[in-house]
C-alpha positions as CSV (number, residue, x, y, z in Angstrom):
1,X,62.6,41.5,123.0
2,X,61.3,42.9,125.9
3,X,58.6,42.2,128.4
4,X,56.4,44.7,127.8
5,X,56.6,44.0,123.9
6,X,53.8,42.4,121.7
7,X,56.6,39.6,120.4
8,X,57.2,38.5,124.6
9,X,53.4,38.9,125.3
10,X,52.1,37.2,122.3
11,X,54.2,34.8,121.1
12,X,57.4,33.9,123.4
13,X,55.6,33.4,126.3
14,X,52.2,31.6,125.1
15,X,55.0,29.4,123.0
16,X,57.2,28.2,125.8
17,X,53.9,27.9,128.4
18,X,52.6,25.5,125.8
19,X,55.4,24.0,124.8
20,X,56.1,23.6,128.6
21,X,52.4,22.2,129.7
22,X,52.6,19.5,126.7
23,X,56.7,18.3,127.5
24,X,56.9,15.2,129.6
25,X,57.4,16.4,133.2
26,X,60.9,15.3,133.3
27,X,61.3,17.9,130.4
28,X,59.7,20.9,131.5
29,X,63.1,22.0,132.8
30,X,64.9,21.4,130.3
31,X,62.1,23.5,128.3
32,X,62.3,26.6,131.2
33,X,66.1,26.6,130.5
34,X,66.1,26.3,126.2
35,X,63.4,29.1,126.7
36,X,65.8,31.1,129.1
37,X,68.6,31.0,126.9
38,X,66.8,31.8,124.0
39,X,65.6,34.8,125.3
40,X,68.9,36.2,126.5
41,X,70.4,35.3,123.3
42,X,67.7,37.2,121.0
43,X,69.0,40.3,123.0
44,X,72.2,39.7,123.7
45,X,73.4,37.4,120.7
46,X,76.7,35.4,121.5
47,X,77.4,37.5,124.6
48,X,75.3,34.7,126.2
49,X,78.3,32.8,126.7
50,X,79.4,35.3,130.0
51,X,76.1,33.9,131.1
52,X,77.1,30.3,131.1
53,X,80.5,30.9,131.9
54,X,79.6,32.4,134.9
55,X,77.2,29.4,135.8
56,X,80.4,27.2,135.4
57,X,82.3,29.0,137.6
58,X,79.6,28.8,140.5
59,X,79.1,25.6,139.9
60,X,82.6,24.1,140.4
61,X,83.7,26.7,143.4
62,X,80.8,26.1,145.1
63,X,81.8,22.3,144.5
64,X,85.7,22.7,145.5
65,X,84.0,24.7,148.7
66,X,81.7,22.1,149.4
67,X,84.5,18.9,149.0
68,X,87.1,21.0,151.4
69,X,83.8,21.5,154.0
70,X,83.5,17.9,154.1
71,X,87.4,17.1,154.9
72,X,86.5,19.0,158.3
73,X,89.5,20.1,159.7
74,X,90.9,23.5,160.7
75,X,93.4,23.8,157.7
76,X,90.9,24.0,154.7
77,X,88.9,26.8,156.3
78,X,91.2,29.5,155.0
79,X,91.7,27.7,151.3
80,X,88.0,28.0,151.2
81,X,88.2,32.0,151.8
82,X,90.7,31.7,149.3
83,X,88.5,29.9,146.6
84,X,85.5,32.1,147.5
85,X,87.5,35.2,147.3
86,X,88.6,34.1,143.5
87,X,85.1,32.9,142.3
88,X,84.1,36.6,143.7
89,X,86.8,38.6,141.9
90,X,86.8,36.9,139.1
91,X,82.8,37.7,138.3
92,X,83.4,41.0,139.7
93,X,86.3,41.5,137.2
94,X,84.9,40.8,134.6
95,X,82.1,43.0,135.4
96,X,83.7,45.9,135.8
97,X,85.5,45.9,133.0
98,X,83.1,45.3,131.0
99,X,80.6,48.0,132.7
100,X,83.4,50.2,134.3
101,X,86.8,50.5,131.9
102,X,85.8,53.4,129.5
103,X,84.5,55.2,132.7
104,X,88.0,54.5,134.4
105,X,89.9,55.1,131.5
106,X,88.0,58.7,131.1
107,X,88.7,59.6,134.6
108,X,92.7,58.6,134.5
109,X,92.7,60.7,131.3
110,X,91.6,63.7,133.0
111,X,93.7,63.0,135.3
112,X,96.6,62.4,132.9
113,X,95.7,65.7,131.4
114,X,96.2,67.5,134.6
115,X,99.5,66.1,135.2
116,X,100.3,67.3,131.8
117,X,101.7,64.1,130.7
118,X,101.9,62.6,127.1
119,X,100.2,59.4,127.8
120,X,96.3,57.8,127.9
121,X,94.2,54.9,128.0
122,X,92.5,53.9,124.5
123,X,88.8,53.8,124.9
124,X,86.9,50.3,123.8
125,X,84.0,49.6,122.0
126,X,82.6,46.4,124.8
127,X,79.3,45.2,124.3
128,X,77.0,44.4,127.8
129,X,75.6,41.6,128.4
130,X,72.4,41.8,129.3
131,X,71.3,41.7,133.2
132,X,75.0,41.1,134.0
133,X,74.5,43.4,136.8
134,X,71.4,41.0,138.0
135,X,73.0,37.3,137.5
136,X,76.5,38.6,138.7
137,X,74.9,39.1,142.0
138,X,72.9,36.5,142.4
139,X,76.1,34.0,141.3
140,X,78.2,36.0,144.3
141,X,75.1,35.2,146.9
142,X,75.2,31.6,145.7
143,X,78.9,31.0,146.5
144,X,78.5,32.6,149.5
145,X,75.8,30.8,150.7
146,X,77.7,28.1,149.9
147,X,80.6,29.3,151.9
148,X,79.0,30.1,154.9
149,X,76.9,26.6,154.8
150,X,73.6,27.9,154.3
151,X,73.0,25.4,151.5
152,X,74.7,22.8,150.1
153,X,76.9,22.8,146.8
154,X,74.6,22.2,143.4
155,X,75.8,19.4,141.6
156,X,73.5,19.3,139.1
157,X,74.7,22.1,136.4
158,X,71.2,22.3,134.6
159,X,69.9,23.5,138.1
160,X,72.2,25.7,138.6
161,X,72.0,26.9,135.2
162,X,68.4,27.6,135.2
163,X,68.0,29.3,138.5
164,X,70.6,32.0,137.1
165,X,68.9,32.4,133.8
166,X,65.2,31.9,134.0
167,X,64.1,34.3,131.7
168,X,61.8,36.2,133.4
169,X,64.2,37.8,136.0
170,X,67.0,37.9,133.7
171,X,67.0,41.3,132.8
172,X,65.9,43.5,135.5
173,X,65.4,41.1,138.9
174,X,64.1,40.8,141.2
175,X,67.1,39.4,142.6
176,X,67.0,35.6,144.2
177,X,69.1,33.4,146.4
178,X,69.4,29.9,145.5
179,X,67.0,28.6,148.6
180,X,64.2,31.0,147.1
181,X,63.6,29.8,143.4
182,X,66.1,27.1,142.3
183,X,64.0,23.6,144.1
184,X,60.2,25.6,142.7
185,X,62.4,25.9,139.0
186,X,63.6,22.5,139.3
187,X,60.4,20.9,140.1
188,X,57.9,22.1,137.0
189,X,54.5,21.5,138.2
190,X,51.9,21.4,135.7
191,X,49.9,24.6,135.1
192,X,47.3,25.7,137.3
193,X,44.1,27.7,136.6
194,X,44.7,29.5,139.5
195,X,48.4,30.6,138.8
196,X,47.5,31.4,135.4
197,X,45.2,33.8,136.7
198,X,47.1,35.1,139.1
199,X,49.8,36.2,136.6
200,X,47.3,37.0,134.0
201,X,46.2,39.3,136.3
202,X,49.7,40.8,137.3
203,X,51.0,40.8,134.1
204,X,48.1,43.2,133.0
205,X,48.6,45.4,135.8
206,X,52.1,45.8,135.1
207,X,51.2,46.8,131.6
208,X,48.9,49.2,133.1
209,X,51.4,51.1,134.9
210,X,54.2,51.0,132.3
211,X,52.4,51.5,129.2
212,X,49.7,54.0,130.4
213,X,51.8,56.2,132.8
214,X,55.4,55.2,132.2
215,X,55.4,55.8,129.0
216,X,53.1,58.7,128.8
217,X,55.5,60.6,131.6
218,X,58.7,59.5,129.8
219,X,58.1,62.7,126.8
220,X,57.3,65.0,129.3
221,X,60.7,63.9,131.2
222,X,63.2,63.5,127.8
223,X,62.3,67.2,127.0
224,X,63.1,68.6,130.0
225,X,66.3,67.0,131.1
226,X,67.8,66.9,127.9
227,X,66.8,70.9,127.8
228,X,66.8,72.0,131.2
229,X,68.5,75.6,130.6
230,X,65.2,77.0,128.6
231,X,63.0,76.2,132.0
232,X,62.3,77.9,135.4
233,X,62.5,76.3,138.5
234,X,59.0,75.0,138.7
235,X,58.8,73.1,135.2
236,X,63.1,71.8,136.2
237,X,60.9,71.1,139.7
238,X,57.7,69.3,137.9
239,X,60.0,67.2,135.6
240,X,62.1,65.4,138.6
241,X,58.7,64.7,140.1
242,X,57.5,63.7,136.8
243,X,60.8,61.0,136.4
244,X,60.4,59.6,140.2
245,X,56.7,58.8,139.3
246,X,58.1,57.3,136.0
247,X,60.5,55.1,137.5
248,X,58.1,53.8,139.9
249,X,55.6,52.8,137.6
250,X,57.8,51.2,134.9
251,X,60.2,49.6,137.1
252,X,57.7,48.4,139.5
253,X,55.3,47.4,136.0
254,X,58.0,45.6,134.9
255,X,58.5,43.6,138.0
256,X,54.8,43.0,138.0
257,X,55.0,41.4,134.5
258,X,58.2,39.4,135.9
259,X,56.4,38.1,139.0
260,X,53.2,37.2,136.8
261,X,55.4,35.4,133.9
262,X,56.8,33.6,137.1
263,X,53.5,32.7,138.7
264,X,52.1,31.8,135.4
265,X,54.6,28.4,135.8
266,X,53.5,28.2,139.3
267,X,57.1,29.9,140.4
268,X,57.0,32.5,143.0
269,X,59.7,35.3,142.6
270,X,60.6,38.1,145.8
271,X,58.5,41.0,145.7
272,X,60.9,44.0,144.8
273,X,58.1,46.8,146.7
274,X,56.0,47.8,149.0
275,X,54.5,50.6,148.6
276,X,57.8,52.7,149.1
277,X,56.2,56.2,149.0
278,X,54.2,55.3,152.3
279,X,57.6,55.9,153.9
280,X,58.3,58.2,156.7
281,X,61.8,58.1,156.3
282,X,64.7,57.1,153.8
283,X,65.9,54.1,155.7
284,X,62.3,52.9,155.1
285,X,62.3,53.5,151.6
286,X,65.0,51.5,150.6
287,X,63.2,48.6,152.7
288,X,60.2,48.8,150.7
289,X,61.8,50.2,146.9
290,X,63.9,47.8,145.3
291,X,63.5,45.3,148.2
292,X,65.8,42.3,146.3
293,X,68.7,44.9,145.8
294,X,69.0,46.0,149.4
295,X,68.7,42.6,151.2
296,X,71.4,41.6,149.1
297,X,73.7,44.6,149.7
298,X,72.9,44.0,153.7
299,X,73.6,40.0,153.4
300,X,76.6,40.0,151.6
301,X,78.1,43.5,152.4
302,X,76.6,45.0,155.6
303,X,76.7,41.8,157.4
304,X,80.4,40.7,156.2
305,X,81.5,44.8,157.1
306,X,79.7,44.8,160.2
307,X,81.4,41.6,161.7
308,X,84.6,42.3,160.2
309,X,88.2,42.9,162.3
310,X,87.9,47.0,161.1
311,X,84.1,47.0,163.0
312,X,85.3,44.7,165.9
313,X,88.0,46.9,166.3
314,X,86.2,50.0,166.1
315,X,83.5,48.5,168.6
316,X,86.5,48.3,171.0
317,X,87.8,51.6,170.5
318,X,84.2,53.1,171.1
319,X,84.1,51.2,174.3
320,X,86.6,52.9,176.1
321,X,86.7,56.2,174.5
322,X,83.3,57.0,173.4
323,X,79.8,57.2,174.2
324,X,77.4,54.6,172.7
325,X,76.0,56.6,170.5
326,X,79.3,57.7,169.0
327,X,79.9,53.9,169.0
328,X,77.0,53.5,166.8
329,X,77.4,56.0,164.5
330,X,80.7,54.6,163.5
331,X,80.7,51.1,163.5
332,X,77.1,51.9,161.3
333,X,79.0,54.7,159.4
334,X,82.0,51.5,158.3
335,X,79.5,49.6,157.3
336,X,76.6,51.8,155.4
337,X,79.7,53.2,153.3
338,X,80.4,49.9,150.8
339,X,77.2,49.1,150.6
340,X,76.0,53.0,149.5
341,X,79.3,53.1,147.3
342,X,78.6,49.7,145.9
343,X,74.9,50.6,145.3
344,X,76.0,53.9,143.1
345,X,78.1,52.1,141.2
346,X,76.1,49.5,140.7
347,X,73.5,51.4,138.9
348,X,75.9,52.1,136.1
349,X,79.5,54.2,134.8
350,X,78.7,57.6,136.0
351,X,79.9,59.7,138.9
352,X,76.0,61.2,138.9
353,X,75.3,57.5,140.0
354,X,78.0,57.4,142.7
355,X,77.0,60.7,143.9
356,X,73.5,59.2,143.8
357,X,75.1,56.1,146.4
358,X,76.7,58.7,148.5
359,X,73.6,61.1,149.1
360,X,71.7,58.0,150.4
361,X,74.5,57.4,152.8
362,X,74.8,60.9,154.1
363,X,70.8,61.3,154.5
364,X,71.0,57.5,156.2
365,X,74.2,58.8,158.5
366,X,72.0,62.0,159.7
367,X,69.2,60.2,160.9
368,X,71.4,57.5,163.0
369,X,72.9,61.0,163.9
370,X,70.5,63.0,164.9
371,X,67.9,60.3,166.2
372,X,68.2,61.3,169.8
373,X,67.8,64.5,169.8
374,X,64.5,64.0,167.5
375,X,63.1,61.2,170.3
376,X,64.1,63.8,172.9
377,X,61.9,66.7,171.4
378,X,59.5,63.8,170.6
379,X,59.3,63.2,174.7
380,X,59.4,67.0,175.2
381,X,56.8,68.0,173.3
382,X,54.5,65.1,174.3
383,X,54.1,64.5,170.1
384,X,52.9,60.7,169.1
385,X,55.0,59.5,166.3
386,X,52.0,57.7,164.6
387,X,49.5,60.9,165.0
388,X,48.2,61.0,161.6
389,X,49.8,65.4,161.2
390,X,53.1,63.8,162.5
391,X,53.2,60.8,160.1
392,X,52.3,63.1,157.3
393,X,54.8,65.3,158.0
394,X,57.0,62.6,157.9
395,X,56.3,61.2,154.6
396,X,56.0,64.6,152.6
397,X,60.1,65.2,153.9
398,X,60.7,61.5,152.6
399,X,58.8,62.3,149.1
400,X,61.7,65.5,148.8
401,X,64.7,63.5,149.5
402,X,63.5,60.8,147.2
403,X,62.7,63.3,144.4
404,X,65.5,65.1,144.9
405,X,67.7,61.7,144.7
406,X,66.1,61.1,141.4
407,X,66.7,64.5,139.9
408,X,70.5,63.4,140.2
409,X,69.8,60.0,139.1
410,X,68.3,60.9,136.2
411,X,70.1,63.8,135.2
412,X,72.8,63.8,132.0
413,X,76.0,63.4,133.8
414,X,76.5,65.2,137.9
415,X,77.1,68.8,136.3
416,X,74.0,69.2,134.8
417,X,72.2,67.6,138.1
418,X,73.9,70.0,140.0
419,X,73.0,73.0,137.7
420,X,69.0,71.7,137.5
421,X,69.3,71.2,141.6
422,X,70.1,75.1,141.9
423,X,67.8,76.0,139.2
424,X,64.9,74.7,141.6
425,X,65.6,77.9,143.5
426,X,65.5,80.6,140.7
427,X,62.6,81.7,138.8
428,X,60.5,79.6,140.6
429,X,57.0,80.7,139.0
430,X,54.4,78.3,140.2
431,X,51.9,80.3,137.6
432,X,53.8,78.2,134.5
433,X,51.8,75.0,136.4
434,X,48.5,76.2,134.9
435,X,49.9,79.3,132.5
436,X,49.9,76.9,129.6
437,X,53.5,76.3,129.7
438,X,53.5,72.5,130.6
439,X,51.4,72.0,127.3
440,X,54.6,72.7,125.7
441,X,56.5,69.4,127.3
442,X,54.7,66.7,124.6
443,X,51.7,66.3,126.9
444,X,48.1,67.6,126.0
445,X,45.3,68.2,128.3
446,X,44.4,64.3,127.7
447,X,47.5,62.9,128.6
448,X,48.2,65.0,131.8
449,X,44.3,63.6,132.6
450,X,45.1,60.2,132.1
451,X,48.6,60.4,133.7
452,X,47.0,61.7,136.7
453,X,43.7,59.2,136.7
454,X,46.6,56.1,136.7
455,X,48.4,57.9,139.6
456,X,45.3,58.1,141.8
457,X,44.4,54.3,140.6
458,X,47.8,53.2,141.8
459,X,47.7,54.8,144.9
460,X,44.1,53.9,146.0
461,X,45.1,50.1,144.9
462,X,48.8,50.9,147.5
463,X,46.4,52.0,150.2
464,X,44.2,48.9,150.2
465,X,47.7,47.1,149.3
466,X,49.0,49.0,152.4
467,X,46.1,47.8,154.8
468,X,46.1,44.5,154.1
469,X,43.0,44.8,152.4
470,X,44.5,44.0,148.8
471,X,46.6,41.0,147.3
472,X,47.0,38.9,144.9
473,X,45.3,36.1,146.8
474,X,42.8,38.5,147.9
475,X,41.6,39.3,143.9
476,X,41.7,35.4,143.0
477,X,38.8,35.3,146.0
478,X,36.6,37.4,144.3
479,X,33.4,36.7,142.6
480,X,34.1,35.6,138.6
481,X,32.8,38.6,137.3
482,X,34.2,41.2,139.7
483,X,37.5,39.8,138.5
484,X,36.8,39.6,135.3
485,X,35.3,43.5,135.3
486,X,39.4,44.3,137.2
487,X,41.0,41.9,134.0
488,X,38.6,44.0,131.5
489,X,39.1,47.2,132.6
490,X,42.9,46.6,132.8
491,X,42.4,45.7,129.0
492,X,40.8,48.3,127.9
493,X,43.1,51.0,129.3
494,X,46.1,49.4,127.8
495,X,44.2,49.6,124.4
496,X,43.2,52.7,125.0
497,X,45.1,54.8,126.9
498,X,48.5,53.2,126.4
499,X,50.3,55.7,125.0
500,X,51.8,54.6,121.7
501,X,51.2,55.3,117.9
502,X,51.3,59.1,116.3
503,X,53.4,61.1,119.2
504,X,54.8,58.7,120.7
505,X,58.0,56.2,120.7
506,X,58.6,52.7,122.1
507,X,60.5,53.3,125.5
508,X,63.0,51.0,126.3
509,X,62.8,49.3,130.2
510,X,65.4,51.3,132.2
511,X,66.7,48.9,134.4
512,X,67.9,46.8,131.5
513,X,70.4,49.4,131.0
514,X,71.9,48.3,134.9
């Protein structure tokens, strides 16, 4: 079950908001959490009991942390370090054996094999939770929080259980701290017209974007990665373009039918992005694309790093033997790395993925590097950075490191994304755009008119997004049958244009694979 499937549209959900609604408000929790669990188990079987044993470990370390706080003396401070660094490593353990051993026992194979010696690790069939990735990070920002007493230890389990498992979030985010979503959870207010329509209303336009583009692009992108020696450079070029705008749309579609299953019960989930491709700048990018996934690398990694004895000491260093600059670029150099290694690695077992981490970090290192000398030619030159040429500029040179990013993301293994990367650059024929030869990648005529009708619909809706001109709030002010035209429309184009039946096969969400 997924959320873009007919069984999670149609049935689970309409089930569990009724079955919600009618419940005794002292209940509805207790419904939220069944419903949550149920959900994870229909994908994940028995493997839901990682889930709830890492909700019993939170629960009681952020209860041993929260008893030692309270004996406030000097002397517990470093136990509770202690019982925060074990609550930590034991969920990131588990993790990465779970995600991580067959990719480390490949890679000390190889190297075994090299050494020429007679020995090697066995690889293991291990089944994957699902949304491990997701709940094991939000279970690490709970304890810390704890830790540093910016909330107070949960004693109530079921609370704690259902703000690490409500099923909307629990396969692909957005990621939550505790203060964000656990007291909404925990509080079941009775459905509202208004929240129903507001999700109604997201929920549809998440549909819109995943089954209409997402899916569409997804044939185009399968036949040319998993065959990228029979192209040229412009159709190896067209299809890493083709997978960024793919991404976007089902990863943010899916988040919009997360955020509208949430508001449907009146619960208000982080917005994952902002209109990311109206970035001048990768820094900016990862502020507005995957938005819950960076503020948690830069509240429980950055910060920690950059307040750490290495950065203090570095800081001091820098002081007396280099310029400030210097100073910067290091101390922000110690603490970008972890959080641009952890990021790759995140994503999944490959070394495309950390390769993936560490070109972020380099293209984030160049900037800090080089910003000087861009605001001196700035000054020089008399050019205003917000000058609509300049800004445009700007943005096009983000679009190229992003899609470029993606090629390497996407692509079977770092070899291949290497090869495709080159292959950009050679027999580069921009005539096999409108030669006929993209009509051989699954897509007709039709489809490439529909794919790029839903691109222009998404951007014009970012622009007004991007102005303040559109929201969520914004549509629910609108005349009954204006909204009613947006909901109908929306209907229709799922119906119609979704792209499913003869051609086509059910694509499964790609995040749920982090």
């Amino acid at each position: 079950m997924a959320y873009h499937k007919p069984v999670y549209l149609f049935l689970f959900l309409p089930l569990f908001l009724v079955a919600y609604q009618v419940a005794p408000k002292r209940m509805r929790k207790w419904v939220l959490l069944i419903a949550s669990y149920v959900f994870f188990w229909t994908i994940s079987g028995k493997l839901v009991l990682y889930l709830m044993g890492t909700t019993l470990i939170i629960h009681y370390v952020g209860i041993w942390i929260g008893w030692m706080k309270e004996q406030g003396n000097k002397e517990t401070k470093g136990k509770q370090k202690m019982v925060l660094a074990g609550g930590v490593l034991l969920l990131l353990g588990t993790l990465g054996y779970l995600k991580y051993y067959n990719f480390f026992a490949e890679n000390v194979n190889l190297l075994l094999r090299m050494l020429k010696l007679d020995t090697s690790l066995q690889a293991k069939e291990i089944l994957l939770p699902i949304g491990i990735s997701f709940y094991t990070l939000q279970a690490i920002g709970y304890m810390a929080d704890v830790y540093w007493g910016k909330i107070k230890p949960e004693q109530n389990l079921g609370k704690l259980a259902l703000f690490l498992a409500f099923f909307p979030q629990i396969m692909e985010g957005p990621i939550s701290t505790y203060s964000q979503t656990a007291d909404a959870l925990w509080a079941c207010e009775s459905l509202k017209a208004r929240n129903l329509s507001r999700g109604f209303a997201r929920i549809l336009w998440g549909m819109f974007k995943k089954i209409v583009i997402a899916d569409r692009l997804y044939v185009l992108v399968q036949t040319v990665f998993d065959n990228y020696e029979n192209y040229g450079g412009v159709v190896v070029a067209a299809a890493a373009v083709a997978y960024t705008a793919q991404l976007y749309m089902e990863f943010s579609g899916c988040i919009d039918i997360v955020i509208g299953s949430g508001d449907l019960f009146g619960i208000t989930l982080p917005e994952n992005f902002r209109q990311p491709f109206a970035s001048r700048n990768a820094a900016e990018f990862w502020r507005r694309w995957h938005i819950t996934l960076g503020a948690w690398f830069k509240a429980y990694v950055f910060y920690p790093v950059s307040v750490s004895r290495l950065s203090k000491k570095w800081n001091k260093f820098g002081k007396k033997h280099l310029s400030r600059h210097a100073t910067k670029v290091g101390a922000s150099a110690i603490a970008l790395f972890p959080v641009w290694l952890g990021n790759g690695l995140w994503h999944g077992s490959q070394w495309s993925y950390i390769f993936f981490g560490m070109y972020y970090f380099v293209i984030l290192m160049a900037g800090i590097m080089v910003e000087p000398v861009r605001l001196s030619i700035l000054n020089a030159m008399h050019l205003d950075e917000d000058a609509w040429y300049y800004r445009g500029v700007q943005i096009f040179k983000t679009w190229i490191i992003i899609v470029t990013g993606e090629l390497f993301f996407r692509a079977n293994g770092l070899r291949a994304g290497i090869q495709m990367f080159f292959s950009v650059f050679r027999d580069f024929t921009p005539e096999q755009l409108w030669n006929g030869d993209m009509l051989s990648l699954g897509l007709d005529r039709a489809d490439y008119a529909v794919v790029f009708a839903g691109c222009l619909v998404v951007f014009l809706v970012g622009v007004l997004k991007e102005r303040s001109m559109l929201d969520a709030d914004r549509l629910m002010e609108w005349r009954t049958p204006a909204r009613w035209a947006v909901y109908y429309g929306l209907i229709l184009a799922v119906v119609i244009l979704g792209a499913y039946g003869v051609g086509y096969q059910q694509v499964d969400l790609i995040y749920a694979g982090f």
